[in-house]
N, CA and C atoms of all chains as a GROMACS GRO file, in nm:
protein
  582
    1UNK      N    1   9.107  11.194  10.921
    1UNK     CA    2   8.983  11.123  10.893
    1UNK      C    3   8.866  11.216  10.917
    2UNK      N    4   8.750  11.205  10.813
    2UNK     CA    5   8.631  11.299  10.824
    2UNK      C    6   8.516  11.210  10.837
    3UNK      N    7   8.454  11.226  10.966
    3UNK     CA    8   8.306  11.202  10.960
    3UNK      C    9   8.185  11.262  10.962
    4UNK      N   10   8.077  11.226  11.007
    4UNK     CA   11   7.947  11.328  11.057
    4UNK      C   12   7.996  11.315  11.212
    5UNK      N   13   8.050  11.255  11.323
    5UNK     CA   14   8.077  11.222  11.417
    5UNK      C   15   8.080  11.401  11.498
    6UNK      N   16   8.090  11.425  11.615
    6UNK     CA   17   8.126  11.494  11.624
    6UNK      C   18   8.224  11.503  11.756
    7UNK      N   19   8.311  11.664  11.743
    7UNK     CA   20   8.444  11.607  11.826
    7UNK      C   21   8.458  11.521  11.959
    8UNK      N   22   8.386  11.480  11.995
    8UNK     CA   23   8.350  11.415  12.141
    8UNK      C   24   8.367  11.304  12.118
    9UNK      N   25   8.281  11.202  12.019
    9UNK     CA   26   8.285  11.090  11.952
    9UNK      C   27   8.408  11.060  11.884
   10UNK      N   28   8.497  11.150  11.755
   10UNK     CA   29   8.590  11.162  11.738
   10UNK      C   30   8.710  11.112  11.841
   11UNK      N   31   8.706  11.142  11.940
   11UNK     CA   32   8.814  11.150  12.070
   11UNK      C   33   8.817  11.032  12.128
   12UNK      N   34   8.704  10.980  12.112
   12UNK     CA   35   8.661  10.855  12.209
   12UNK      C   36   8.732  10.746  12.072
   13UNK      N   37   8.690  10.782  12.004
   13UNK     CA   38   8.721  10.682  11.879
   13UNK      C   39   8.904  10.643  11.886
   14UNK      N   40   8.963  10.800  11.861
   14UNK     CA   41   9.097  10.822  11.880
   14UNK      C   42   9.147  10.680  12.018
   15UNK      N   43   9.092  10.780  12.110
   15UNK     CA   44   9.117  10.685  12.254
   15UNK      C   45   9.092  10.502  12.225
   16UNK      N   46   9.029  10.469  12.172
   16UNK     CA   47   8.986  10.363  12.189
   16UNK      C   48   9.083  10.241  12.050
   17UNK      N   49   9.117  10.305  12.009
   17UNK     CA   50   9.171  10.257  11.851
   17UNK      C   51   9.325  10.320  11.854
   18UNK      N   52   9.364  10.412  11.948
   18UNK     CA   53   9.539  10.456  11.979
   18UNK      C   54   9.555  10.504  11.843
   19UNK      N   55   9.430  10.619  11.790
   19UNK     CA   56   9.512  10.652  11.632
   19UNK      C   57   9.577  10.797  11.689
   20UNK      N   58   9.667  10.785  11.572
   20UNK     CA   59   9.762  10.886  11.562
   20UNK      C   60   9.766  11.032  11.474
   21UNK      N   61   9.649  11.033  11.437
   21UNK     CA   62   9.628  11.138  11.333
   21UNK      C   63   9.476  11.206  11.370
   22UNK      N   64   9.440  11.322  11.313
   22UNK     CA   65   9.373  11.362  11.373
   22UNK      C   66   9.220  11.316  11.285
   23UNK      N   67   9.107  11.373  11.373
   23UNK     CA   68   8.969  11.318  11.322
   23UNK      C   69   8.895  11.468  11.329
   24UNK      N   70   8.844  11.456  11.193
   24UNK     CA   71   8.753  11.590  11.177
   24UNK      C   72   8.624  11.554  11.172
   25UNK      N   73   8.517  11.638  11.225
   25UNK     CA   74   8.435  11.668  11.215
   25UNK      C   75   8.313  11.747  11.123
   26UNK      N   76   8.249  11.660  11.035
   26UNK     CA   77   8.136  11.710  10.947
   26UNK      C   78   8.022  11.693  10.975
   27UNK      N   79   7.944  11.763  11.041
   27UNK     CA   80   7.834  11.696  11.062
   27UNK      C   81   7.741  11.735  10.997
   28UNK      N   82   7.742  11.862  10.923
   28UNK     CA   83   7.603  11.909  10.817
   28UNK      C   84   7.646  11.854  10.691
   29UNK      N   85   7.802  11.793  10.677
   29UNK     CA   86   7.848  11.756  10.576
   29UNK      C   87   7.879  11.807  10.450
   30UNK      N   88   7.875  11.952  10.493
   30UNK     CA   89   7.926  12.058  10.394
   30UNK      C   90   8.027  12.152  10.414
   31UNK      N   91   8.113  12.085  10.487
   31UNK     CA   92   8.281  12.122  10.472
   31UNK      C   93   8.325  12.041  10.394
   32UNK      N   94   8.306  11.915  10.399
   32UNK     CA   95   8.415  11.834  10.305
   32UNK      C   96   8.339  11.732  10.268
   33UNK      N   97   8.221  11.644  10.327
   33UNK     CA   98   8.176  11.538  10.285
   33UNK      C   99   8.085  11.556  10.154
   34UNK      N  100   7.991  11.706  10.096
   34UNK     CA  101   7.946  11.700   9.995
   34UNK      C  102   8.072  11.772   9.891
   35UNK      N  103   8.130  11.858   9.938
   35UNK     CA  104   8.240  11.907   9.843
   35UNK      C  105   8.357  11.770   9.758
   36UNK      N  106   8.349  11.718   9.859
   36UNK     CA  107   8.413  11.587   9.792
   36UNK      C  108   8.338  11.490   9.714
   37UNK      N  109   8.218  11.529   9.750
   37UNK     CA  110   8.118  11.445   9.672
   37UNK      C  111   8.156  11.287   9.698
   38UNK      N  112   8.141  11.306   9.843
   38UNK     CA  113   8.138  11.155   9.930
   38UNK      C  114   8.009  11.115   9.982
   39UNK      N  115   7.875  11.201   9.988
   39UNK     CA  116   7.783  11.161  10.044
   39UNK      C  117   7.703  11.051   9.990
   40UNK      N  118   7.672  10.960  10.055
   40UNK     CA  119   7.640  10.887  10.013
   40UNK      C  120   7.436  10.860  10.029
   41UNK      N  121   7.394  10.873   9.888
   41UNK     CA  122   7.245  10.922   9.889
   41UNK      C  123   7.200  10.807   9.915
   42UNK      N  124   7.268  10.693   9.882
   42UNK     CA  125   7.160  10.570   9.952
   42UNK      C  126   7.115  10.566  10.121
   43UNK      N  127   7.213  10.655  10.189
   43UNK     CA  128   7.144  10.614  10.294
   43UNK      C  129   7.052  10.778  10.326
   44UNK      N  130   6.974  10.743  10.425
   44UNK     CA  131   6.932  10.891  10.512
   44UNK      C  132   6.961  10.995  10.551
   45UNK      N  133   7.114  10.920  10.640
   45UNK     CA  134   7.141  11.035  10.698
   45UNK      C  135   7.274  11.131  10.584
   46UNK      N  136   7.282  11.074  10.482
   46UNK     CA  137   7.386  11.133  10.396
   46UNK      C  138   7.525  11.116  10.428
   47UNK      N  139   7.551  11.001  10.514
   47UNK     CA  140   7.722  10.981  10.591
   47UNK      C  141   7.792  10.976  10.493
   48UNK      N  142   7.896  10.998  10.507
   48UNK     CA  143   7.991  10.967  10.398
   48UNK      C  144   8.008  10.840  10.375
   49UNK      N  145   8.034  10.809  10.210
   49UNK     CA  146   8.105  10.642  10.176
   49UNK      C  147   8.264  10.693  10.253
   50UNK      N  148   8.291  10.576  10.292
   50UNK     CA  149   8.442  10.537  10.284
   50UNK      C  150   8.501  10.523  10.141
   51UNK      N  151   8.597  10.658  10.203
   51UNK     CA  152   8.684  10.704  10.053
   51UNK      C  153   8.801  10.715  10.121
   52UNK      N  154   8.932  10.759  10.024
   52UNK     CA  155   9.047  10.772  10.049
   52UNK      C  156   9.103  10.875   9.929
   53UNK      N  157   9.125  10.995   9.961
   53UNK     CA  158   9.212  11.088   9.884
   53UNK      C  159   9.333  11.116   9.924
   54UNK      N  160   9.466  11.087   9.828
   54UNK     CA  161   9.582  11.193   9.849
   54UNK      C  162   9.599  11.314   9.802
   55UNK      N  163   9.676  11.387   9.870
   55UNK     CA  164   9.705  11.535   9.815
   55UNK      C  165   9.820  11.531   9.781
   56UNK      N  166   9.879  11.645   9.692
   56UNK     CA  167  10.019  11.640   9.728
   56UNK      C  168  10.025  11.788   9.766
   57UNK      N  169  10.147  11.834   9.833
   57UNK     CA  170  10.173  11.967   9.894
   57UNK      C  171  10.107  12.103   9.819
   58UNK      N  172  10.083  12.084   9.700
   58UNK     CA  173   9.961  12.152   9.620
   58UNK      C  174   9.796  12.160   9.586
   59UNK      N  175   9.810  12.050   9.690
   59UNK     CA  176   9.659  12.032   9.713
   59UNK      C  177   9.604  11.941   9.558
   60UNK      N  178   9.679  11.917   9.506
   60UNK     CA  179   9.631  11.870   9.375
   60UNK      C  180   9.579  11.718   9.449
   61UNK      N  181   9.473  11.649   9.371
   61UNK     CA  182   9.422  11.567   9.475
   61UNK      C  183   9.541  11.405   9.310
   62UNK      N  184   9.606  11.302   9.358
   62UNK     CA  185   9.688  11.209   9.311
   62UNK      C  186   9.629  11.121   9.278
   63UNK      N  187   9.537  11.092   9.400
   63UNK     CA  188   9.441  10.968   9.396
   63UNK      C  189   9.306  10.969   9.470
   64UNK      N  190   9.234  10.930   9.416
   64UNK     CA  191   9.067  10.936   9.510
   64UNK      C  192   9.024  10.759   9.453
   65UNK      N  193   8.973  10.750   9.574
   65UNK     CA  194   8.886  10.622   9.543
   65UNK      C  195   8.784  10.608   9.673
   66UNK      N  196   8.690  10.639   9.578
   66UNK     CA  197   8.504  10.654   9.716
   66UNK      C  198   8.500  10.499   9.682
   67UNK      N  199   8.445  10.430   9.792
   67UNK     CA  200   8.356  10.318   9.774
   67UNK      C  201   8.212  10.315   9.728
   68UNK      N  202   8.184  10.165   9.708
   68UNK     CA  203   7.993  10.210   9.652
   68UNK      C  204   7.911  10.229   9.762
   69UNK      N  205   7.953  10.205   9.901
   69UNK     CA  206   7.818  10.190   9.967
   69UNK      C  207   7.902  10.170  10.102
   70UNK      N  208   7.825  10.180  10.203
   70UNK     CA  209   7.912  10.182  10.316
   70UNK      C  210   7.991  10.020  10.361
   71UNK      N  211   7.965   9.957  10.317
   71UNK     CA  212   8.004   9.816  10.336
   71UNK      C  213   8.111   9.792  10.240
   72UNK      N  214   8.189   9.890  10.167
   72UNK     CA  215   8.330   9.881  10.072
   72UNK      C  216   8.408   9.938  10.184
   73UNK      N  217   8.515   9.956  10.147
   73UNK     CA  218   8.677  10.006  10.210
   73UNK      C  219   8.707  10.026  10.096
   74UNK      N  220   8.778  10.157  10.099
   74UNK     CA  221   8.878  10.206   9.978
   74UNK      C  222   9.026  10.124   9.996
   75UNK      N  223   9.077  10.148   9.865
   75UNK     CA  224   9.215  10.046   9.902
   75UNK      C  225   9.334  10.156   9.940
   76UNK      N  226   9.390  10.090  10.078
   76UNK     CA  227   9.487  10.131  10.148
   76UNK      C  228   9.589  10.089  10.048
   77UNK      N  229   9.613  10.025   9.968
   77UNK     CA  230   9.748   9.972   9.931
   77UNK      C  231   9.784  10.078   9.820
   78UNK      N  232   9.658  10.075   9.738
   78UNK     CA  233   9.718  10.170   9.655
   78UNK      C  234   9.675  10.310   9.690
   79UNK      N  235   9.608  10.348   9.782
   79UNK     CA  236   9.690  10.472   9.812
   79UNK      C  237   9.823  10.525   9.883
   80UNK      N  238   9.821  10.438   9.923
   80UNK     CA  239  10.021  10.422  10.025
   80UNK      C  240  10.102  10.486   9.888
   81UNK      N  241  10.073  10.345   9.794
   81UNK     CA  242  10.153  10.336   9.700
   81UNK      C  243  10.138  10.499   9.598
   82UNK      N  244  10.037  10.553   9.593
   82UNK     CA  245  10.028  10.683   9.538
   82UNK      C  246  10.122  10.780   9.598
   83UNK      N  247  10.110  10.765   9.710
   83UNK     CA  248  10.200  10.875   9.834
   83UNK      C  249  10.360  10.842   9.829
   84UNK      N  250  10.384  10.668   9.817
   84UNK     CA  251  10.470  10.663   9.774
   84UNK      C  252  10.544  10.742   9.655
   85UNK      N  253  10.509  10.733   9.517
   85UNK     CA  254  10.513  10.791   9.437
   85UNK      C  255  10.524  10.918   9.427
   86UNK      N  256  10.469  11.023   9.536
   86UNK     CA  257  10.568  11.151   9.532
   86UNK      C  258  10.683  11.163   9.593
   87UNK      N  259  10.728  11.098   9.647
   87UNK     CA  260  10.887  11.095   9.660
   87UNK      C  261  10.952  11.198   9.752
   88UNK      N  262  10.822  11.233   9.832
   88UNK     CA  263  10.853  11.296   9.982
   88UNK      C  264  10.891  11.222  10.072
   89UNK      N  265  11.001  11.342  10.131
   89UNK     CA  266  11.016  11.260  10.288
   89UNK      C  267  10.922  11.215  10.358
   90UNK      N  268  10.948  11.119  10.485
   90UNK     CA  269  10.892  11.096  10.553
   90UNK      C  270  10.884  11.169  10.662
   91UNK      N  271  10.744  11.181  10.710
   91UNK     CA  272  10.758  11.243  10.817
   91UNK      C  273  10.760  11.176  10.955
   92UNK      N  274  10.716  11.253  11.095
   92UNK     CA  275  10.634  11.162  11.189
   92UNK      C  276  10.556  11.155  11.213
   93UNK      N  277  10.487  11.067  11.323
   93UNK     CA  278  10.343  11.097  11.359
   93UNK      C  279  10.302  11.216  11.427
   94UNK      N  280  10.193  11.323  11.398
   94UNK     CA  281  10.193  11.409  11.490
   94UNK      C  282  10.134  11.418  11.659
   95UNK      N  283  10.170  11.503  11.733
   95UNK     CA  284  10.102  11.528  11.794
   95UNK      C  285   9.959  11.525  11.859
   96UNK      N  286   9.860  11.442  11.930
   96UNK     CA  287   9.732  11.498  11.904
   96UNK      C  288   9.695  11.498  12.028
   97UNK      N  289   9.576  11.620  12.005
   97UNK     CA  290   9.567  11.656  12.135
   97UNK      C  291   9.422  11.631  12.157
   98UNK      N  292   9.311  11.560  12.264
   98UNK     CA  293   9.175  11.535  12.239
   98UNK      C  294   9.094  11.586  12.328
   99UNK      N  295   8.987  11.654  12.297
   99UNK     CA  296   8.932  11.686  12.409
   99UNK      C  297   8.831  11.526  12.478
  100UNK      N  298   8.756  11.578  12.575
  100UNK     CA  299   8.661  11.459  12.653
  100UNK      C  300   8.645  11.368  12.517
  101UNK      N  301   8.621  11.206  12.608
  101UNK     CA  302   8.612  11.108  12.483
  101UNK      C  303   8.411  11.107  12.523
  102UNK      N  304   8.363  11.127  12.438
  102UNK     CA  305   8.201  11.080  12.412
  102UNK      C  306   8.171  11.000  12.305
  103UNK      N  307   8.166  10.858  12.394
  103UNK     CA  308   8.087  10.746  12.271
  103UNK      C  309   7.953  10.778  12.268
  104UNK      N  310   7.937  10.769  12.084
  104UNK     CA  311   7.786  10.767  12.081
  104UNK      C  312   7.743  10.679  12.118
  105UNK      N  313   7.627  10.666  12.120
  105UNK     CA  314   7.526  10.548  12.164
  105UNK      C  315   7.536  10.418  12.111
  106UNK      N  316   7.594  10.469  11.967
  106UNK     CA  317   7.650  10.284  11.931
  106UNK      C  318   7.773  10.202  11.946
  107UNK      N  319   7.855  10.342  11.972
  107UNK     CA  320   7.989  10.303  11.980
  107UNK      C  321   8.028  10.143  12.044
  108UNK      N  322   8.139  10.082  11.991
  108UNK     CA  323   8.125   9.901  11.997
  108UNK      C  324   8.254   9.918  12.087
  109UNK      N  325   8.236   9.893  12.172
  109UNK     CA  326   8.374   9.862  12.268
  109UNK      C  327   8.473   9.740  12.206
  110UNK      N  328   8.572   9.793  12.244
  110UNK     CA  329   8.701   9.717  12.172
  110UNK      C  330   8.708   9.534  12.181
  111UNK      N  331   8.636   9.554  12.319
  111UNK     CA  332   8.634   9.385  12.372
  111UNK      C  333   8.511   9.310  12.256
  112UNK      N  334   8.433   9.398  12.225
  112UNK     CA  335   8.276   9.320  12.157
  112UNK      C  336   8.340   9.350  11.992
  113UNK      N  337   8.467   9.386  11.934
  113UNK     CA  338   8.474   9.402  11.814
  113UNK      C  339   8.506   9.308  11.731
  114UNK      N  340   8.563   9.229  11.782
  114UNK     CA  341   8.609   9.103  11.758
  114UNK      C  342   8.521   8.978  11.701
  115UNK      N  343   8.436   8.988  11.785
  115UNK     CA  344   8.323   8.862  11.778
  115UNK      C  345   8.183   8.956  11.674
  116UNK      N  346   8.201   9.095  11.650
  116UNK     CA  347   8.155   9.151  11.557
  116UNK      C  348   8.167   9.123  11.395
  117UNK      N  349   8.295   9.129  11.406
  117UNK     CA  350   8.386   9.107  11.261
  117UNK      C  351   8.390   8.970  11.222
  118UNK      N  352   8.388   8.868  11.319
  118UNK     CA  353   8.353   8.694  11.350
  118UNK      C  354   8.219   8.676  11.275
  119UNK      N  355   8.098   8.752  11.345
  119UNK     CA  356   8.003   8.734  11.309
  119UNK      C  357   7.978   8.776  11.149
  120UNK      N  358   8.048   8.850  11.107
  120UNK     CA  359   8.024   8.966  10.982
  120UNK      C  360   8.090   8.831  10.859
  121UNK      N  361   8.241   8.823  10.916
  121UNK     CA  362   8.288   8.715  10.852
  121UNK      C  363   8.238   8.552  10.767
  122UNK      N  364   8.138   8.530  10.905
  122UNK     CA  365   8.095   8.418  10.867
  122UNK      C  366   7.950   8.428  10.820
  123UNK      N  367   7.863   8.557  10.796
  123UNK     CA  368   7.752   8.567  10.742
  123UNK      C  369   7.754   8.561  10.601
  124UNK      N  370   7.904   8.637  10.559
  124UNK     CA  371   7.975   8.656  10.418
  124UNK      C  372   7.988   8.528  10.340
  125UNK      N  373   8.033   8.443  10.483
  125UNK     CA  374   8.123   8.361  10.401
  125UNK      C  375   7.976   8.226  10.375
  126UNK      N  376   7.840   8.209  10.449
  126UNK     CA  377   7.749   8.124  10.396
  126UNK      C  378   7.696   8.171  10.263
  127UNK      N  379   7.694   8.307  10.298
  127UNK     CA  380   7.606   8.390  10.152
  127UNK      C  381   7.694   8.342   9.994
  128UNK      N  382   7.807   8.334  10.028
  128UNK     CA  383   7.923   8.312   9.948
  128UNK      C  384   7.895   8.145   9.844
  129UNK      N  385   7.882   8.082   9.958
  129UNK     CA  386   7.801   7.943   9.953
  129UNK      C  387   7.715   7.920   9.863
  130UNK      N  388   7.617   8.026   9.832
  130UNK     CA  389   7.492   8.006   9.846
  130UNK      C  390   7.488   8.059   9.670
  131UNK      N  391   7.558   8.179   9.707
  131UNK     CA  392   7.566   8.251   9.574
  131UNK      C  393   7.720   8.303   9.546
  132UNK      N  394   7.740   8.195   9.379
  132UNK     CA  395   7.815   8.190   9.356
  132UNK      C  396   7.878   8.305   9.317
  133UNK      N  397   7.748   8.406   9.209
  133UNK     CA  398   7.762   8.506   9.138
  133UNK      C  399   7.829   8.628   9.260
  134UNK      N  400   7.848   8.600   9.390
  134UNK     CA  401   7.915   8.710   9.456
  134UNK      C  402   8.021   8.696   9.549
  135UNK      N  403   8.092   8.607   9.503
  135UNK     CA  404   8.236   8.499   9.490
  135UNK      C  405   8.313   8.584   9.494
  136UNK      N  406   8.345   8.709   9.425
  136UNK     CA  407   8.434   8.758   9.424
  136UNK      C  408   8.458   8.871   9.511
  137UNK      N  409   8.340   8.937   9.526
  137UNK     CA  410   8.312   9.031   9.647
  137UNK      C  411   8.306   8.961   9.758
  138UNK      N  412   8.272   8.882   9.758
  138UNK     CA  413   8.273   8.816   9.902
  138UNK      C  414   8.421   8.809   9.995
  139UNK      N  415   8.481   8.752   9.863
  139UNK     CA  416   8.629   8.709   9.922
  139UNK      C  417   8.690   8.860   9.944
  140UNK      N  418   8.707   8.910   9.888
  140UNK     CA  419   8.723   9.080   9.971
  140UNK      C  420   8.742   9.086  10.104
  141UNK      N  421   8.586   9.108  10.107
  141UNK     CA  422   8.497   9.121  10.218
  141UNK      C  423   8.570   9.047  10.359
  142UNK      N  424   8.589   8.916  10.290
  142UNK     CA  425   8.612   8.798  10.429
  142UNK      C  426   8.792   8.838  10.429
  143UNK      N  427   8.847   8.887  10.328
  143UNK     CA  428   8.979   8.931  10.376
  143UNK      C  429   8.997   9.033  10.438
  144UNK      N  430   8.877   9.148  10.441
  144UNK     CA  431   8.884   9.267  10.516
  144UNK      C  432   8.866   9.210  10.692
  145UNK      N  433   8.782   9.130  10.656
  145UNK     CA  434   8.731   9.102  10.790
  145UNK      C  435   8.853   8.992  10.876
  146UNK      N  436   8.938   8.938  10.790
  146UNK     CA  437   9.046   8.878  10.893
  146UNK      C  438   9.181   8.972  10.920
  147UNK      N  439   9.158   9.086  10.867
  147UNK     CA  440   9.236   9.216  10.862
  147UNK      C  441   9.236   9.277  10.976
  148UNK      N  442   9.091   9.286  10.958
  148UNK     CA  443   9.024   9.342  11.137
  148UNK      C  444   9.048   9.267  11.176
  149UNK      N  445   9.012   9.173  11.216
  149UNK     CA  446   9.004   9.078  11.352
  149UNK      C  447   9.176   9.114  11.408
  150UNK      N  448   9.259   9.072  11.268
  150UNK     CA  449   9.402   9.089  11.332
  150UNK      C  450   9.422   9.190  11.416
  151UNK      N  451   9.395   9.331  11.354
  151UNK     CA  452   9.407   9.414  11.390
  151UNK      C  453   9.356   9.473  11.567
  152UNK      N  454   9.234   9.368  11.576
  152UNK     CA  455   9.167   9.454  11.710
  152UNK      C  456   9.252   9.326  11.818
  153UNK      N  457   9.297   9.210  11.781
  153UNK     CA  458   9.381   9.156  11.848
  153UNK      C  459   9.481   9.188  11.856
  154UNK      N  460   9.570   9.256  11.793
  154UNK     CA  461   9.713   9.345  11.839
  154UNK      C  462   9.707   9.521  11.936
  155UNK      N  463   9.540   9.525  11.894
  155UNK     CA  464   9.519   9.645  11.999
  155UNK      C  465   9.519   9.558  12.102
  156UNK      N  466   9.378   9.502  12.146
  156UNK     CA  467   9.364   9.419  12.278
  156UNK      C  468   9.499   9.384  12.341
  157UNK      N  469   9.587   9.326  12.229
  157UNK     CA  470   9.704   9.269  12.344
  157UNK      C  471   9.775   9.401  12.437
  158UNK      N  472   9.747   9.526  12.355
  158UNK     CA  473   9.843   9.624  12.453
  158UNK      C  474   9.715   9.696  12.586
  159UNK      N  475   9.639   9.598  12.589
  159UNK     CA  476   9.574   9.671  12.706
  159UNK      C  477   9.611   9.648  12.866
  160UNK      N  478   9.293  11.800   8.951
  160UNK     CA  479   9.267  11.900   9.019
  160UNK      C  480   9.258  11.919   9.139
  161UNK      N  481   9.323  12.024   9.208
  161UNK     CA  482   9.298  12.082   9.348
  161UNK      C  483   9.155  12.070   9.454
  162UNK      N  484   9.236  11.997   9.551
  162UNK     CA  485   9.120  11.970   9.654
  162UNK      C  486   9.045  12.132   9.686
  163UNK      N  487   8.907  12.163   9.728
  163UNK     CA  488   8.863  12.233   9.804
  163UNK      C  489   8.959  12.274   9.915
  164UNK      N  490   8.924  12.356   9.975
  164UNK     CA  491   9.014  12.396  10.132
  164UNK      C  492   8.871  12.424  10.231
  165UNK      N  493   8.921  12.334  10.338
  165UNK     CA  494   8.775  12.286  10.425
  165UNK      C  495   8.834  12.356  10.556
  166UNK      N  496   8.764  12.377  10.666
  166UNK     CA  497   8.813  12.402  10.819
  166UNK      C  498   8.669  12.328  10.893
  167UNK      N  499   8.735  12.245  10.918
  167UNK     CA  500   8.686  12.136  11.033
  167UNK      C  501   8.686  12.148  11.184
  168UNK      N  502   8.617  12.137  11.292
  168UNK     CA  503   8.631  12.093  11.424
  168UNK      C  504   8.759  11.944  11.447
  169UNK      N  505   8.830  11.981  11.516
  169UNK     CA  506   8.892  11.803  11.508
  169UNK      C  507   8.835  11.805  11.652
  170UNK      N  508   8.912  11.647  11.711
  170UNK     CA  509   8.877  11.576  11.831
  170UNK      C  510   8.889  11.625  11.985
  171UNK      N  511   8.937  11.772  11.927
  171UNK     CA  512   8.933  11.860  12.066
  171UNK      C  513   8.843  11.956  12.060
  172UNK      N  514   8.778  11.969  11.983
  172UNK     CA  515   8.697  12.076  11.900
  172UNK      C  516   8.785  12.177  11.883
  173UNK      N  517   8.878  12.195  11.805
  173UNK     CA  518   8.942  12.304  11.740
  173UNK      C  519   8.913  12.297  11.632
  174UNK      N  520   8.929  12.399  11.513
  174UNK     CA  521   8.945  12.408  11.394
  174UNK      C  522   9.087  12.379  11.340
  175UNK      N  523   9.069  12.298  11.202
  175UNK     CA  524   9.141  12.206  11.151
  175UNK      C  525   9.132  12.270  11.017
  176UNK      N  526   9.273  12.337  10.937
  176UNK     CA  527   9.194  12.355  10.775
  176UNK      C  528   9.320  12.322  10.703
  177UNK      N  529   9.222  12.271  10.600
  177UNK     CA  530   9.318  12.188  10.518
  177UNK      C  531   9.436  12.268  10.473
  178UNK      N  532   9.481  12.395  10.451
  178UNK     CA  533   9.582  12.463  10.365
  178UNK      C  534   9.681  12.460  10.445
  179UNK      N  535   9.660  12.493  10.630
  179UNK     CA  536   9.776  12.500  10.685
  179UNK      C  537   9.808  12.344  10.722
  180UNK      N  538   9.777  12.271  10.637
  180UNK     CA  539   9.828  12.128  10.693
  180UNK      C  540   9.896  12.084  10.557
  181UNK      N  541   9.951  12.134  10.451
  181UNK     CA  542   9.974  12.131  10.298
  181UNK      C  543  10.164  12.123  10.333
  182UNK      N  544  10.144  12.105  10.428
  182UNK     CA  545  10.330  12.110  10.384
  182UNK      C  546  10.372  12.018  10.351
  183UNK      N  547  10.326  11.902  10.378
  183UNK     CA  548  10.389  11.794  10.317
  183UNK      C  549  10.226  11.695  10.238
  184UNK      N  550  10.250  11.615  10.196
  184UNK     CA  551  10.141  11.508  10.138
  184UNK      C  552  10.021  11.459  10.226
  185UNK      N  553   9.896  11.501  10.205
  185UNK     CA  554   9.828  11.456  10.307
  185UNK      C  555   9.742  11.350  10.277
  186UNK      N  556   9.672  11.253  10.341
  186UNK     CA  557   9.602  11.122  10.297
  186UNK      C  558   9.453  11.136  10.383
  187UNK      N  559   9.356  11.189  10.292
  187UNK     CA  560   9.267  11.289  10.361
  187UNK      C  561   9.182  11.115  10.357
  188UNK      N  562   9.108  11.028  10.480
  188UNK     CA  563   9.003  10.917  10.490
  188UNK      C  564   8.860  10.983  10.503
  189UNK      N  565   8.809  10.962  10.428
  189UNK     CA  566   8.631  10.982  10.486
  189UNK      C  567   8.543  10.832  10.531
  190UNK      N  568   8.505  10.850  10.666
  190UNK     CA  569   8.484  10.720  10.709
  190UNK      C  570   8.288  10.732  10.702
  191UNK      N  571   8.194  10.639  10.740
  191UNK     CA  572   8.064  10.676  10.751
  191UNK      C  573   8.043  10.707  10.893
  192UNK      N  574   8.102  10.690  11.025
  192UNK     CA  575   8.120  10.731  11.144
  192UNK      C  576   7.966  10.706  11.153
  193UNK      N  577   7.875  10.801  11.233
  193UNK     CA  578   7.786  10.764  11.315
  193UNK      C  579   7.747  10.640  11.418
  194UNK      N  580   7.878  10.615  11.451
  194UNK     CA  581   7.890  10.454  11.572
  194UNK      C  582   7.958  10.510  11.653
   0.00000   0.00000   0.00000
């Protein structure tokens, strides 16, 4: 995973979420976030959209899918399913090794994420109400968000 | 077409580059981070 974050924040993130893979660091965003042409100009600071690229062992890139704006998610399913499709072994998880964890200043503790995604959920789901014409994005949206919720409740339980 | 080849800091601050990580299929995420 690539952000503007940097390795301190990265670590803390790792720590806090039990991921298994490693987290890189962009923060001028010209290692990989403008070369990929992930930056995203609507905002200020130029963060990357949430994208998802596969490679295959040739670097040839299989599948890319950037989102529009930071409030999309690229789809996990069909990139699985891309990776599927080269017909490599499986491997394992690697190794990772982190230095000090440093939350930034906004960083959301695991206990407050929950009632985050609650709140996010149900702002979606009046707007939804209200306006029909974004019915379909919405419902997305409110399935991402009971995705999470699941998700930060199967972390929480291993604490 | 072929990804760029990047070298990154990862979460220990080491350098991270994409070519020596090519041995098998990689599933490169770009997140907006700054939280």
């Amino acid at each position: 995973m690539i952000s503007v974050d940097s390795p301190g924040q990265n670590a803390a993130m790792i720590e806090k979420l039990r991921l298994s893979f490693p987290m890189l660091s962009d923060p001028d965003r010209i290692g990989a976030i403008e070369p990929f042409g992930v930056a995203d100009s609507k905002d200020p600071r130029e963060i990357a959209r949430p994208s998802i690229f596969v490679l295959a062992p040739d670097a040839e890139v299989v599948f890319a899918d950037t989102s529009r704006d930071f409030a999309d998610r690229a789809s996990e399913d069909a990139a699985l399913a891309a990776l599927v499709a080269l017909g490599l072994p499986a491997t394992s998880p690697e190794e990772i090794e982190s230095g000090p964890p440093e939350p930034g200043p906004r960083a959301m503790p695991l206990h407050a994420m929950e009632p985050y995604f609650r709140g996010a959920k149900f702002a979606v789901t009046a707007m939804r109400m209200r306006h029909a014409d974004v019915a379909e994005d919405a419902a997305v949206y409110i399935a991402q968000m009971d995705r999470y919720i699941e998700l930060v409740r199967a972390l929480r339980g291993k604490e | 077409m072929p990804a760029a080849d990047f070298t990154l800091l990862d979460q220990a601050g080491v350098p991270w580059t994409l070519n020596d990580h090519l041995d098998t299929a990689r599933i490169v995420v770009f997140l907006r981070g700054d939280w």
